[in-house]
N, C-alpha and C positions, 0 to 999 in steps of 0.2 A: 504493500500500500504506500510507500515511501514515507511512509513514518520514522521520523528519528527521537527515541524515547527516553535517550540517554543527553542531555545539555551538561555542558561545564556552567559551574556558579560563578566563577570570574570574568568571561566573557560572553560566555550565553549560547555558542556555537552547539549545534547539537549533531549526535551521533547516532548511529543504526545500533553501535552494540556496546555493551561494557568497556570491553579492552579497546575498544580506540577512544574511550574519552579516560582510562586510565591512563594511552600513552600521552594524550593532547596534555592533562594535568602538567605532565614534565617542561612541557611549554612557556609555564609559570613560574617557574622554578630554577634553578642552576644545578638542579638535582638530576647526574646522568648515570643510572646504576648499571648497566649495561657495560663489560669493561671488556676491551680485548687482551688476552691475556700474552700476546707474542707483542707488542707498541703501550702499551698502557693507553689506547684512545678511548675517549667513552662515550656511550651513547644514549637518547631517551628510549630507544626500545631493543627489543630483539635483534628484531628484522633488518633494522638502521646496521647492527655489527655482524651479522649472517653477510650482510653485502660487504661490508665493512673486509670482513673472516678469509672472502674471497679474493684480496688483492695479495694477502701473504698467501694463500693457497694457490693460485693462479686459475682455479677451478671458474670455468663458464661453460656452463650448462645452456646455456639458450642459443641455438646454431640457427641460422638461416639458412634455409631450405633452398633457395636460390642459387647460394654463392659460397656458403658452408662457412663463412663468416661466422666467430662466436660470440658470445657477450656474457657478462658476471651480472645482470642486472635483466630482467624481461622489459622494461620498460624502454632499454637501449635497443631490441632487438625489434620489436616496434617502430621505433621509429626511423631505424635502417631499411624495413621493409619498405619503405616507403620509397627511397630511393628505386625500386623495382616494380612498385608499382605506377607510380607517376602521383601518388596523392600526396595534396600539398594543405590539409586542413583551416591550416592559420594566416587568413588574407587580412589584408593593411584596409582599412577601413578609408582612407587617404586616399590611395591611388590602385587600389584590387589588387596587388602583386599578394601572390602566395609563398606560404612556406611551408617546409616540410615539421618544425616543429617551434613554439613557443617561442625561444631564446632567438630564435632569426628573425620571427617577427618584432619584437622587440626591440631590436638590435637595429633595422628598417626603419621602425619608428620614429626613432632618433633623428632621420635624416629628413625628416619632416620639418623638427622647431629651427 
């Protein structure tokens, strides 16, 4: 139903489940219990050092099918597809040019002021 029945009391942002407004709380805080135990880096959640776990492991699990290209992150392997596919999501409200993610649009932007 897109109900989010979990809110933080500090800013009001509200959540689908438990654990993502336990990690959001860390948000608030300088508190990062999460530690890698080979760099001493720390982090507010798990998942933030599972990604984190991967750069000393060298382990990337997510290949692209296309080109056999790997990635430590699924979010990275996403957005490479794209390169193969031609989809360019993130257009400049400016002048229509598209891009393939976020940070190029933004980056575009700039050339606007």
């Amino acid at each position: 139903t897109g109900e989010r029945p979990f809110h933080c009391t500090d800013c009001g942002k509200r959540f689908y489940q438990s654990s993502e407004l336990v990690a959001h709380r860390y948000s608030h805080t300088s508190e990062r219990p999460y530690k890698c135990e080979v760099c001493g880096k720390s982090f507010i959640n798990s998942s933030h050092l599972l990604i984190h776990w991967r750069i000393h492991t060298g382990e990337r699990p997510y290949k692209c099918e296309e080109c056999g290209r790997r990635f430590n992150v699924s979010s990275h392997l996403v957005i490479h597809r794209r390169i193969h596919t031609g989809e360019r999501p993130y257009k400049c409200d400016e002048c229509g040019k598209s891009f393939i993610n976020s940070s190029n649009l933004t980056q575009h932007q700039r050339t606007h002021n």
